[in-house]
N, C-alpha and C positions, 0 to 999 in steps of 0.2 A: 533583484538578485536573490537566488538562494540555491540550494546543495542539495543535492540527488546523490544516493548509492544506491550499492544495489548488487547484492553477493548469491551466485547462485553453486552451489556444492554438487561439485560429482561423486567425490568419495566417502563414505558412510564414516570413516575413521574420522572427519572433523564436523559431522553431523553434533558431535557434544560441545564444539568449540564456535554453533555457529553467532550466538547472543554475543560471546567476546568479539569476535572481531568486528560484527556489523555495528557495535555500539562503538571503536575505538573508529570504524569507517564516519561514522554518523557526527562524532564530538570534533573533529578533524575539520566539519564541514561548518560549523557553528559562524563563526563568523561571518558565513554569506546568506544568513538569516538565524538569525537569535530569540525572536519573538514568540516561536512557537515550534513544533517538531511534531514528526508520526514516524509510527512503522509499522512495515508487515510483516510477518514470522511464516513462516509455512513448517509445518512437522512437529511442533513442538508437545512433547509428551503430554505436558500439563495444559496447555492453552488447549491443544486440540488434540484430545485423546483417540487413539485410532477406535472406529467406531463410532464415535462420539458427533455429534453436529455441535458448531461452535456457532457461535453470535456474541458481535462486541459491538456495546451501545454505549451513550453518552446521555446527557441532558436527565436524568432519572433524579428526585430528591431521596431516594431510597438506600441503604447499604444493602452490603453483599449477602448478608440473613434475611434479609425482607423480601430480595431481589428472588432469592431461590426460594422461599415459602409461596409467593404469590404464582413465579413462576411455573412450578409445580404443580401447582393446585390446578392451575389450568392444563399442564403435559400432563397429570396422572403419572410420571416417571422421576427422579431422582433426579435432581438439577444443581449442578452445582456454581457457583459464581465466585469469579476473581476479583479483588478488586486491585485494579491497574491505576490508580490515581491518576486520570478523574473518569477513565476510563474502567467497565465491568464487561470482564468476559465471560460468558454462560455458556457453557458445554453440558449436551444429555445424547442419553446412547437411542435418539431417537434420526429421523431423517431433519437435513436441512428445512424444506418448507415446514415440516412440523414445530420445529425448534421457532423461525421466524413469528409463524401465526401466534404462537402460545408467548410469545413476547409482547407482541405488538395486542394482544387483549391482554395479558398481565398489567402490562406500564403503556398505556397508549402515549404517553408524551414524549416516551425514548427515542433518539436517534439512535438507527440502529449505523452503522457506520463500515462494516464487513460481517461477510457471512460465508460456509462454506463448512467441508469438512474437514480440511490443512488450516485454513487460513485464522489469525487474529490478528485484529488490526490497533494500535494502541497510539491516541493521539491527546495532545495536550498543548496550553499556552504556557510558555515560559522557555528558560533558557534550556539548549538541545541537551547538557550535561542533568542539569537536573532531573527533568524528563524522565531521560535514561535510567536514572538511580530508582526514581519513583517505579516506572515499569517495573524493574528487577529484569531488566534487557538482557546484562550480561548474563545471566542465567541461564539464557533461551536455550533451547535446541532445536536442529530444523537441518531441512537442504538448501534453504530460500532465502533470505529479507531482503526486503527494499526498504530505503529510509528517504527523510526530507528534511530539512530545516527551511524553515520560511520566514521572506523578509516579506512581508502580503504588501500589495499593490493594488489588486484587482475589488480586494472584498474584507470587509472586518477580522480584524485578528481574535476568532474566536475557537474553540473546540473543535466544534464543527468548520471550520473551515480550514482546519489542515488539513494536510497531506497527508497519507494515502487516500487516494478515493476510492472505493473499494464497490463499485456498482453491481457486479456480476457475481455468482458462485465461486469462490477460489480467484478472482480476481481484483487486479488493485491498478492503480496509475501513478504515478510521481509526472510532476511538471515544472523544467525552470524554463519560464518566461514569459509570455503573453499571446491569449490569441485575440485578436482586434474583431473578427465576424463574429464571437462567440454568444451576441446577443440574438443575431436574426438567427443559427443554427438553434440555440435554444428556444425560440421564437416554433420553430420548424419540430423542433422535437415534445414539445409540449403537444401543440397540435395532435400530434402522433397517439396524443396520451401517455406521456413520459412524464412523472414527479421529477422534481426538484429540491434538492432540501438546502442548499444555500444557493448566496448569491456567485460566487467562484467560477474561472472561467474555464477553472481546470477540470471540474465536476461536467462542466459540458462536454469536453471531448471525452472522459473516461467511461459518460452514459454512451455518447458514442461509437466507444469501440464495443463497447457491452453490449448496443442493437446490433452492429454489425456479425460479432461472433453468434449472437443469437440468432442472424438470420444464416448462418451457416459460412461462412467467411471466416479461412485462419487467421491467425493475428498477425501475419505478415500482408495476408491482403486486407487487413482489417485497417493498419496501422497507413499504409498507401492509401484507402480511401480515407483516410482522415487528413494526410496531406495534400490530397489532391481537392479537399474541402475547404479546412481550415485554413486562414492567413493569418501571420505575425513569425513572430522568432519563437523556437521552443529548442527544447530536449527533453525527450519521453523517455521514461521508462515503465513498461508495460510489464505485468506479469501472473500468470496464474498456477496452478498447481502440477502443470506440466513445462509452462515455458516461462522464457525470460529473453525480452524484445528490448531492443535500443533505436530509435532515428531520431535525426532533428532538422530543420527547416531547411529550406532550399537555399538559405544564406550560410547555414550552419553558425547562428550567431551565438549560439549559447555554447558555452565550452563543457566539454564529454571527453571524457580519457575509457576506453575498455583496456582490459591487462585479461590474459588467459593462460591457464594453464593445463596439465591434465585433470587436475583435482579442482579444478575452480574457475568461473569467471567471475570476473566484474567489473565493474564502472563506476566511476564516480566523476564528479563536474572538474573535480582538479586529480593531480596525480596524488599528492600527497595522503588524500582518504586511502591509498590503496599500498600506502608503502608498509605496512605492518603484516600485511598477508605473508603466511609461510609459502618460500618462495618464488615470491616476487620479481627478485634477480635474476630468473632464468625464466620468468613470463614472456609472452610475446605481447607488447604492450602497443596499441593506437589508436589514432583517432577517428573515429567515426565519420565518416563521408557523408555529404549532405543529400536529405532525401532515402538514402538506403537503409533498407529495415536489416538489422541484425539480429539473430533470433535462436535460439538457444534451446534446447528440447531437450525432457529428463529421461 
């Protein structure tokens, strides 16, 4: 069991309010995994300065002045670093693969964990509230987040094996439930020459929708061929820097509430993440059908 949100903003008037409610969305869901949490931010001035390439690593024994001397020194440009406890976000006004390279020869031991020009991704072990506070979440601003609380089943409750998965440019996955083929698919995309950086079964399908977009497939037919792959019970939440996708298994076992309005949609595993949205009361709120991709464009 564990708790998926996932707030996407139409209107720019609550572009500054979006870290408040996706954190009041996210501690809501605490109790259907407490172990550990993540999230995704998309827009946010300071994470992801416009212009700016962002990259958020973990695993590094370095602070946030060492992180941006070393880094530097390799960009040649002006590098600055967050630190997100236990999470460092590094944003420079250079391109994404630039930013990635010059990390990965800075600190070669770093997980990098998302990457993009919108996107930062912030994950930790411990309780979803604390987390939160350590981010400085409600702070965020943005059009976007997706969140997780994880009760882990499949793989170690570590850093790296929370949620978001954030495989692609501007892209992330959230997952409650289990996929049971996810060994021999992994098996198959390895093959392919696909890394891996945990053992998680969620990171398999989220590489997978990330080959698929890659090979030119929207994320509504991305999200279909991963059903028409994958087996077990799930609910996705898919999202990158233009959309924001929801389906779940042909059983529909896992519980998903979406609520919409003109200024907002979103989802969450129970209704209750979603009663604090300004309103609420006059959303059109349901449940997701099994198998059908819902899908959302900015």
């Amino acid at each position: 069991m564990c708790g998926i949100v996932g707030l996407h903003l139409r209107t720019p008037d609550l572009y500054p309010r979006l870290g408040e409610l996706l954190t009041g969305m996210l501690c809501e869901m605490q109790d259907r995994g407490s172990d550990s949490a993540g999230v995704a931010v998309y827009g946010d001035p300071r994470w992801s300065p416009p212009g700016h390439a962002t990259v958020s690593i973990l695993d590094t024994p370095l602070g946030a002045a060492e992180l941006a001397v070393a880094i530097g020194a390799v960009l040649g440009e002006p590098v600055e670093v967050i630190d997100a406890d236990p999470t460092f976000v590094v944003n420079a006004p250079v391109g994404v693969e630039a930013l990635r390279s010059a990390v990965a020869s800075a600190v070669p031991e770093a997980l990098v964990i998302g990457f993009g020009e919108d996107l930062a991704v912030l994950k930790g072990v411990g309780h979803p509230r604390d987390l939160a506070d350590r981010f400085g979440l409600e702070h965020a601003q943005g059009w976007q987040g997706v969140g997780h609380t994880r009760m882990a089943t499949e793989s170690a409750v570590t850093p790296a094996g929370c949620h978001p998965y954030a495989t692609g440019p501007d892209q992330c996955m959230v997952h409650n439930g289990s996929f049971h083929n996810y060994a021999t698919i992994r098996r198959d995309l390895v093959a392919r020459g696909m890394h891996f950086d945990s053992e998680n079964d969620t990171e398999v399908g989220a590489r997978f929708v990330a080959q698929c977009l890659q090979d030119g497939m929207d994320i509504e037919t991305s999200l279909k061929e991963l059903c028409r792959t994958f087996d077990g019970f799930y609910t996705l939440l898919v999202s990158n820097k233009d959309s924001f996708a929801v389906v779940r298994d042909a059983i529909a076992c896992k519980p998903a509430v979406i609520a919409e309005t003109g200024d907002w949609v979103a989802m969450a595993s129970e209704y209750r993440a979603l009663v604090g949205l300004p309103g609420i009361e006059t959303a059109r709120i349901f449940e997701p059908e099994p198998e059908q991709v819902y899908a959302w464009t900015r």
